[in-house]
C-alpha positions in Angstrom: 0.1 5.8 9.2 2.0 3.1 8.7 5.4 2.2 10.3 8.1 -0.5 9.2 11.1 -0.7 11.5 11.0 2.7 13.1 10.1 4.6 10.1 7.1 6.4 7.9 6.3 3.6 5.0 3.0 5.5 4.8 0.9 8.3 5.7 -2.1 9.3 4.1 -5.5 10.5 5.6 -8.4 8.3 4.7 -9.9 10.8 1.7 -6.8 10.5 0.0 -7.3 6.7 0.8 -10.2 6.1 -0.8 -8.8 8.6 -3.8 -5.4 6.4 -4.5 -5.5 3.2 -4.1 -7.5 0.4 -6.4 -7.6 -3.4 -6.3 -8.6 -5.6 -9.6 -9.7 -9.0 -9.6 -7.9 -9.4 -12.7 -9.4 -11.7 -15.4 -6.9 -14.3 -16.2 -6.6 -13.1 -19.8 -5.9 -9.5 -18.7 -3.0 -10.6 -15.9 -0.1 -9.6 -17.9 -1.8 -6.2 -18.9 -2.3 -5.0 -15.8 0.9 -6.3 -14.3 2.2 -3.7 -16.8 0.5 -0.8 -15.2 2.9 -2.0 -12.5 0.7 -2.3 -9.4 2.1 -2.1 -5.9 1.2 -5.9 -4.8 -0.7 -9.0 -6.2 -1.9 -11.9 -4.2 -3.7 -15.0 -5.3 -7.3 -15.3 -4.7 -9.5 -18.7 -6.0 -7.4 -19.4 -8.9 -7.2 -15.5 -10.1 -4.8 -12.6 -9.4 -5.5 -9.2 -7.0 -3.4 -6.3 -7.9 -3.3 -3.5 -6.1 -2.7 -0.2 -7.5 -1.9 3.9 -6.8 -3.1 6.3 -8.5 -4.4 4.1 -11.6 -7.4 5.7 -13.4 -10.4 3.1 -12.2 -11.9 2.8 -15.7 -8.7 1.4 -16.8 -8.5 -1.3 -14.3 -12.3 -2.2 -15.2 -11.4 -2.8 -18.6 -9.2 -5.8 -17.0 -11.5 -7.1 -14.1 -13.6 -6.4 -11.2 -12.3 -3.5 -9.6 -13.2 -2.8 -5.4 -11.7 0.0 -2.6 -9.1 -2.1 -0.7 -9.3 -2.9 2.5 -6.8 -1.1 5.1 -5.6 -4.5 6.1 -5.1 -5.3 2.4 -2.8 -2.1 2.0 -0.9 -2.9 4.9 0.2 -6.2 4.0 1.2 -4.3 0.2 3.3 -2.5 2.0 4.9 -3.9 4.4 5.8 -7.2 2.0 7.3 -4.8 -1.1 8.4 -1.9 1.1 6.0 -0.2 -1.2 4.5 3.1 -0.6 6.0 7.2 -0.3 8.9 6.0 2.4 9.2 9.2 4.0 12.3 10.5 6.0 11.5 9.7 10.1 13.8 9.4 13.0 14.7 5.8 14.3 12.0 4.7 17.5 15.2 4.2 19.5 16.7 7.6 19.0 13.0 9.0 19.5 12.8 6.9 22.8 16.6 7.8 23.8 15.4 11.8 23.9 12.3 11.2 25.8 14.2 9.2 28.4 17.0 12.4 28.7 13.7 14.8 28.9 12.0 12.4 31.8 15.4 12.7 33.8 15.7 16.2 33.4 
């Protein structure tokens, strides 16, 4: 799970993990096609381009490069940086702390 600001950017169990989400070391010729399956982050990486996708078939991204599981850490910062990810409806951390401080002085 993964919060930005007090709410749910992301939450997914690790199965569905490891069946989503795809990186690419893209081939420099192949950049702009996979930038058109519009992947949810790229980063620079010795001279070449990772793009990380959701729910992109994995033959078609090893059609354009090297294609590897990311890493949690490599999700999180996709993320957090593009506000990317099922943003899912959560209360604020301060209203959530405000009730538990009315139920402690109860």
């Amino acid at each position: 799970m993964f919060i930005n600001r007090g709410r749910i950017v992301l939450q997914c169990s690790m199965e569905e993990f490891d069946s989503r989400y795809l990186e690419v070391m893209v081939n420099p010729e192949h950049v702009a096609a996979a930038r058109a399956l519009k992947p949810i982050h790229e980063r620079p990486v010795f001279g070449r381009s990772v793009l990380l996708f959701d729910h992109v078939d994995r033959d078609r991204l090893a059609a354009l490069g090297e294609v590897r599981r990311p890493s949690i850490a490599d999700l999180f910062v996709a993320v957090m940086s593009n506000n990317a990810g099922e943003t899912q409806p959560a209360q604020s951390l301060s209203r959530v702390t405000t009730v538990r401080q009315e139920e402690l002085t109860k």
